[in-house]
C-alpha positions as CSV (number, residue, x, y, z in Angstrom):
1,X,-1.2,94.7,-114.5
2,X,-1.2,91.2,-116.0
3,X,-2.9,88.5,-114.7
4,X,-1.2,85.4,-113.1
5,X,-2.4,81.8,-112.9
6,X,-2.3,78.4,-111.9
7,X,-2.8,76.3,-114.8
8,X,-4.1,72.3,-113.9
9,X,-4.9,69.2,-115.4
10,X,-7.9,67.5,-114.6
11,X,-7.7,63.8,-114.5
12,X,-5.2,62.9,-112.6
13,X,-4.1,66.4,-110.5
14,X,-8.2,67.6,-109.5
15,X,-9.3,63.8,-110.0
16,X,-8.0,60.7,-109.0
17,X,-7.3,58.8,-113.1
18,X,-10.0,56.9,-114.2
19,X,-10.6,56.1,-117.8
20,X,-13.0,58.2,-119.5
21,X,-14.4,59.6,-116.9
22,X,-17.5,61.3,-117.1
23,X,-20.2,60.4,-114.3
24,X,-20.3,62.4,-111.0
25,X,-20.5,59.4,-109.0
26,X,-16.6,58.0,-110.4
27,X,-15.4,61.2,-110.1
28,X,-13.2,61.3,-107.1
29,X,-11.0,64.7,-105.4
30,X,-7.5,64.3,-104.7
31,X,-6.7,65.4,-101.5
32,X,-5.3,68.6,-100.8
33,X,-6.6,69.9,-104.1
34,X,-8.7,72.4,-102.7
35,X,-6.1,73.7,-100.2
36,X,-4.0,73.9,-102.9
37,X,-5.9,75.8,-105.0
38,X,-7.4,78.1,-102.1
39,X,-3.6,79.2,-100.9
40,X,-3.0,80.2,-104.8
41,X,-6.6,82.1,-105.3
42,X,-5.3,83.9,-102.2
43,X,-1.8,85.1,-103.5
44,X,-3.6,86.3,-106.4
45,X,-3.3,83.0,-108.6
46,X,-6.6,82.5,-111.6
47,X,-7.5,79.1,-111.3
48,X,-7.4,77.3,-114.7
49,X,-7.7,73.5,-115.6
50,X,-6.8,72.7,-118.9
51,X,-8.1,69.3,-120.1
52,X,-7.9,66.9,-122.9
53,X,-10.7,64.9,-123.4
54,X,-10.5,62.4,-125.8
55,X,-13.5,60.4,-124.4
56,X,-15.6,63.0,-126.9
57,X,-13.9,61.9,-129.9
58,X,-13.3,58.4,-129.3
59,X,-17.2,58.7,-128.6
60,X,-16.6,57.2,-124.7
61,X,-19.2,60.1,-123.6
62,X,-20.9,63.3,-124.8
63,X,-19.8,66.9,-124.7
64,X,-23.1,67.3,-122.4
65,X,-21.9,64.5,-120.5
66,X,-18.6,66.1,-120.4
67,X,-20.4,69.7,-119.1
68,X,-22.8,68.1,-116.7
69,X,-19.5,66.5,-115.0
70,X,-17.9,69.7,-115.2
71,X,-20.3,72.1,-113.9
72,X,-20.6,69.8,-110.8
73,X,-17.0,69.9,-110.5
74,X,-17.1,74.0,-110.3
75,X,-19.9,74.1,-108.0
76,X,-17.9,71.8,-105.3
77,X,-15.2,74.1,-105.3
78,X,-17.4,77.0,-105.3
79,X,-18.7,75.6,-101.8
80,X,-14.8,76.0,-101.0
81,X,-15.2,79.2,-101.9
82,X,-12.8,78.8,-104.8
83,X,-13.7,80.2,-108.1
84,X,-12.5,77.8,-111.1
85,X,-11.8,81.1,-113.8
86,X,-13.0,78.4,-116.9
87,X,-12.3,75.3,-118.0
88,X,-10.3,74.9,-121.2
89,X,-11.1,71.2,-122.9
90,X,-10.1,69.3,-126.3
91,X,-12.7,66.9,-127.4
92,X,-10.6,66.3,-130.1
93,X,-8.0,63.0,-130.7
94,X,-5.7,63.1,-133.7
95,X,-6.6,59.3,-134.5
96,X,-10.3,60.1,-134.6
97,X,-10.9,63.6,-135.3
98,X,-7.4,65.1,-136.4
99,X,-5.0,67.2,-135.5
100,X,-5.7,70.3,-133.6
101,X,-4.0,73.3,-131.7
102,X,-5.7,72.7,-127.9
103,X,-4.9,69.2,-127.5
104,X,-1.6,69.0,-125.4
105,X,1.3,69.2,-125.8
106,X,0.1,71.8,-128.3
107,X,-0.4,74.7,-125.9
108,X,-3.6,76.0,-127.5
109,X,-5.5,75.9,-124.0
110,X,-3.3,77.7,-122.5
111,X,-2.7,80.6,-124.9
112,X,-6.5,80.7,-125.3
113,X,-6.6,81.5,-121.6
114,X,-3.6,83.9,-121.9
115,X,-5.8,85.5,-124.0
116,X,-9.3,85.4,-122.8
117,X,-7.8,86.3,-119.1
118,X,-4.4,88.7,-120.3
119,X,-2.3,86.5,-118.2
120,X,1.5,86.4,-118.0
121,X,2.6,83.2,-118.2
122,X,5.8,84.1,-117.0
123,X,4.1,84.4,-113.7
124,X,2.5,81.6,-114.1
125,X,2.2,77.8,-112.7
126,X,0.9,74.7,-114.2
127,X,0.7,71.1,-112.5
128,X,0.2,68.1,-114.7
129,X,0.7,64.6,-114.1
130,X,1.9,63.6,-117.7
131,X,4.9,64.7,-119.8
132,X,2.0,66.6,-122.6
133,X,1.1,68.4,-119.6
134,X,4.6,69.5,-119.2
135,X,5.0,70.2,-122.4
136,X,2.3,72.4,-123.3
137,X,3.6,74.7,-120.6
138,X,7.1,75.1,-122.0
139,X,5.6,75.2,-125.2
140,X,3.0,78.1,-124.0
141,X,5.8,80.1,-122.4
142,X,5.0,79.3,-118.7
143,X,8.4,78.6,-116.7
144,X,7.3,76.9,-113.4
145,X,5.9,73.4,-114.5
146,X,4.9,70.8,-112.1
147,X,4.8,67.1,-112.6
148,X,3.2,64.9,-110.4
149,X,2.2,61.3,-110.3
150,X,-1.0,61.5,-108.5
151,X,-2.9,59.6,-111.2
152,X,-0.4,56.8,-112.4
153,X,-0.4,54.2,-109.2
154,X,1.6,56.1,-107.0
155,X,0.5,57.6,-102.9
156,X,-2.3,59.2,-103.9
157,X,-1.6,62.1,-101.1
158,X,1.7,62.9,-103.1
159,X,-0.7,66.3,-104.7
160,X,-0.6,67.5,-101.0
161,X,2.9,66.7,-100.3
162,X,4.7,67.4,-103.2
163,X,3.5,70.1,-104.7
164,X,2.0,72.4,-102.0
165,X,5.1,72.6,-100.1
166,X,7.6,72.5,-103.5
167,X,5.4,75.7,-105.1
168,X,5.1,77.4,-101.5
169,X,8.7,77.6,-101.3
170,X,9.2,78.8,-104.5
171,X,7.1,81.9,-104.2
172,X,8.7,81.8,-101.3
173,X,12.4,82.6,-102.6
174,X,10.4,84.9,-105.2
């Protein structure tokens, strides 16, 4: 049997937005991120964030900078007793270091994970809170894709409200 999974962007879904962020100390949870995620571990749900990271390319920050961020990142939902499957990331920027197949829209990440974890994304969920987020899930194949405004200046509880109760439903009616 195929894997299923809930696909998320960092910055701006996991993370309240911050430009190139890379240091622990601006790095700052969403709330309701780790329900979230608990409830879908629980049905069964990988849990997958798929990232770009221009920062690395634009030279904003290091990939080790980029790691030691992330690694932190996995250990605080480990204490939540979540387990973060991997964490997909382009470093790359068309403008600085050309075109690639990971950065999204392209769906790269995504199929890479497909892959690595023999997940149907037909089963699948992913939450983004831009329009390449979006569209590197219809363009992977995944069906249920989530947009939220978390990181752009809106509520920032809308994670919690929105999409917990929205996805819950769906599964729900499945």
């Amino acid at each position: 049997m195929m894997n299923k999974a809930l696909f998320l962007d960092r910055d701006g879904v996991i993370n309240k937005e911050k430009n190139y962020l890379y240091k622990i100390e601006d790095f700052e949870f969403i709330d309701g991120v780790f329900e979230t995620c608990k409830y879908f571990q629980d049905k069964g749900y990988l849990i997958i964030i798929i990232t770009n990271q221009a920062g690395i390319a634009r030279g904003k920050y290091t990939e080790d900078d980029y790691q030691i961020l992330t690694d932190w990142m996995i250990k605080k939902f480990e204490k939540k007793e979540i387990k973060i499957s991997k964490v997909y990331y382009c470093p790359h920027h068309p403008h600085f270091s050309g075109k690639c197949q990971c950065r999204k829209p392209n769906p790269g990440m995504i199929l890479q994970a497909q892959n690595d974890f023999d997940i149907d994304l037909s089963q699948s969920i992913l939450v983004g809170d831009k329009n390449s987020d979006i569209e590197a899930g219809i363009n992977s194949g995944i069906k249920m894709n989530y947009l939220v405004q978390t990181g752009h200046k809106i509520e920032e509880n809308r994670f919690e409200v929105e999409i917990l109760e929205v996805i819950i439903q769906l599964i729900k009616e499945k």
